[in-house]
C-alpha positions as CSV (number, residue, x, y, z in Angstrom):
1,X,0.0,0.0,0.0
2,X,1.3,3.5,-0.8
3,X,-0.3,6.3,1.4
4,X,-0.3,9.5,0.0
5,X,-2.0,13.1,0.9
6,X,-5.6,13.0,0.6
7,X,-6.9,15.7,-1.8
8,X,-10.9,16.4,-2.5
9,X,-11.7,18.1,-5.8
10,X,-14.1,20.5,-6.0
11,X,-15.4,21.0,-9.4
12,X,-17.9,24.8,-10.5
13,X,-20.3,24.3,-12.4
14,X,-21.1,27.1,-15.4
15,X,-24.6,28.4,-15.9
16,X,-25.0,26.0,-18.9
17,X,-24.6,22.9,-16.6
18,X,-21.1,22.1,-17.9
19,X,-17.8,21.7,-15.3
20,X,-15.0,23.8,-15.1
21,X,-11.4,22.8,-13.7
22,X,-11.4,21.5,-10.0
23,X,-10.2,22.9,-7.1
24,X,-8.1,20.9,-5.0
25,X,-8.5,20.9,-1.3
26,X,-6.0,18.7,1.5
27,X,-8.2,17.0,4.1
28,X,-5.2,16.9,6.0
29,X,-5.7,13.3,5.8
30,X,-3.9,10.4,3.7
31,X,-5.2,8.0,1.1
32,X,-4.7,4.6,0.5
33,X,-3.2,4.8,-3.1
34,X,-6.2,2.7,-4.3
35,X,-9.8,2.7,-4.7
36,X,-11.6,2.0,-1.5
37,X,-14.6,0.1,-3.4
38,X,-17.5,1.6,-1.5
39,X,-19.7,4.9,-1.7
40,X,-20.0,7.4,0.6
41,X,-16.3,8.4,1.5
42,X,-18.1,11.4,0.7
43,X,-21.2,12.6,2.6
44,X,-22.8,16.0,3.0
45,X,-24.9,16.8,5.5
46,X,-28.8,17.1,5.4
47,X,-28.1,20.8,5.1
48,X,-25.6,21.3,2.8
49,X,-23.6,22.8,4.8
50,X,-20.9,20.0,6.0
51,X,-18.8,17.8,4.2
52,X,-17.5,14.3,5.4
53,X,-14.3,13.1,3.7
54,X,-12.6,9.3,4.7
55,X,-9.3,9.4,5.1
56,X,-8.7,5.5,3.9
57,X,-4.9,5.8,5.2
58,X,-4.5,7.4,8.0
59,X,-8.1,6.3,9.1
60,X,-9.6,9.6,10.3
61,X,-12.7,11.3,8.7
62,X,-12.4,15.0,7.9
63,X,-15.2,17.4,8.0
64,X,-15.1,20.7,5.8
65,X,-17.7,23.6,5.9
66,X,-18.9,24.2,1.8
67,X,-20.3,26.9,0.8
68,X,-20.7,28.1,-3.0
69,X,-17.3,29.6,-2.4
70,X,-15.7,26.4,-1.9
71,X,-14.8,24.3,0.6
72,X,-12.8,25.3,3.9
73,X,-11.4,22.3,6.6
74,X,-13.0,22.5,10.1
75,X,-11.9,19.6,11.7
76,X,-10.3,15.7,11.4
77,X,-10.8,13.1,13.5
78,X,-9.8,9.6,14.1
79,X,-12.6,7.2,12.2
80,X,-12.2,4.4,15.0
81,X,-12.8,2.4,12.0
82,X,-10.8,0.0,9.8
83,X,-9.7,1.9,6.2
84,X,-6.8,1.9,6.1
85,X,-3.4,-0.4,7.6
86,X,-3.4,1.5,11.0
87,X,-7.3,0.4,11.9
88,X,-7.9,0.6,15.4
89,X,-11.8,-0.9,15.3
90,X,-9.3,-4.0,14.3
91,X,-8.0,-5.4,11.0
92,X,-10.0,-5.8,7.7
93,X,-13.3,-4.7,8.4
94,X,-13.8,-3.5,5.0
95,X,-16.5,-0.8,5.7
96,X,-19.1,-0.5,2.6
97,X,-21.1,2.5,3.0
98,X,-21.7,5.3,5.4
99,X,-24.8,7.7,6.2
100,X,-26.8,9.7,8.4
101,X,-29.6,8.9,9.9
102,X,-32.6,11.8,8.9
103,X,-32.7,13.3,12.2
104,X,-28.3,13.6,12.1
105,X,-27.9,11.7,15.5
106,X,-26.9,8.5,13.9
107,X,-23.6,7.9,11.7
108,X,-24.4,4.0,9.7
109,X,-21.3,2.4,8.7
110,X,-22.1,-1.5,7.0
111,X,-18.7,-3.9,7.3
112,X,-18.3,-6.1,4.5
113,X,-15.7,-8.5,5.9
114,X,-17.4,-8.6,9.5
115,X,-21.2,-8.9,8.1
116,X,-22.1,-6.2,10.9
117,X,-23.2,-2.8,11.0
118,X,-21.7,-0.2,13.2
119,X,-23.8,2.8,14.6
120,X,-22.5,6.0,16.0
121,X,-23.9,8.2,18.1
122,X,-23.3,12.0,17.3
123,X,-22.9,14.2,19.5
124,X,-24.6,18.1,19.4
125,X,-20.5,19.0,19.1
126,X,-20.2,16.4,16.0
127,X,-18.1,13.7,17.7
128,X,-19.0,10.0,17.3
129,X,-19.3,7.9,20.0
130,X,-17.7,4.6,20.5
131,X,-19.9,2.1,17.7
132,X,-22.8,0.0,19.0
133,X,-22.1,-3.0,16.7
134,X,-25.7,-4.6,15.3
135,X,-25.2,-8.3,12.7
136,X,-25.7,-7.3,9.4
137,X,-29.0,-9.7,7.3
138,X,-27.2,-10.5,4.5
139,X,-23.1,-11.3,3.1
140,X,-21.5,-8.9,0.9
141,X,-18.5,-10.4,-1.0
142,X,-15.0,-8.6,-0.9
143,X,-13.5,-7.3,-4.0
């Protein structure tokens, strides 16, 4: 695995619905050097307001404030996850996807290699709390 600095591209889009160039922005985070095989390692919030960026090697989630200015780094934190090689929720979890519950209390994450589902409590500050693990229904295969 090669880690390198995490970047998020932000592209503008022009009044005829076409993309300009992006603008790159550090989470302050590294990536994994390959694809992580699951969505949402990306998630805005149910108001537009926050953006959620995995950090697949250096396991920590970064949160950004957008605006239609661009994007601007608030915080990183340590995912308590598995994405990376330094995992402290332990080795080869292989976490699928991630969301919100509607009301923003809840942070989902589904495991493919441990068939379980961990849920996170947010806090009013936006820390997660440690993950109440719940078996998952159904197998997902690993790429």
């Amino acid at each position: 695995l090669r880690l390198s600095p995490l970047l998020l591209l932000a592209f503008p889009r022009h009044a005829d619905g076409m993309l300009g160039a992006p603008t790159a922005y550090a989470t302050g985070g590294m990536g994994s050097g390959g694809g992580l095989g699951i969505q949402g390692a990306l998630v805005l919030s149910r108001e537009d307001r926050r953006l959620f960026a995995a950090n697949a090697g250096s396991n920590e989630i970064s949160e950004f404030r957008a605006t239609r200015g661009g994007v601007s780094l608030l915080d990183k934190v340590r995912s308590g996850g598995a994405c990376g090689p330094s995992a402290s929720r332990g080795p080869n979890v292989g976490p699928a996807q991630i969301g919100f519950s509607p009301d923003g209390e809840q942070l989902v994450v589904t495991e493919k290699a441990t068939n379980m589902i961990a849920v996170y409590h947010v806090s009013e500050n936006g820390r997660a709390s440690a993950p109440r693990l719940l078996p998952a229904s159904g197998v997902t295969s690993m790429p």
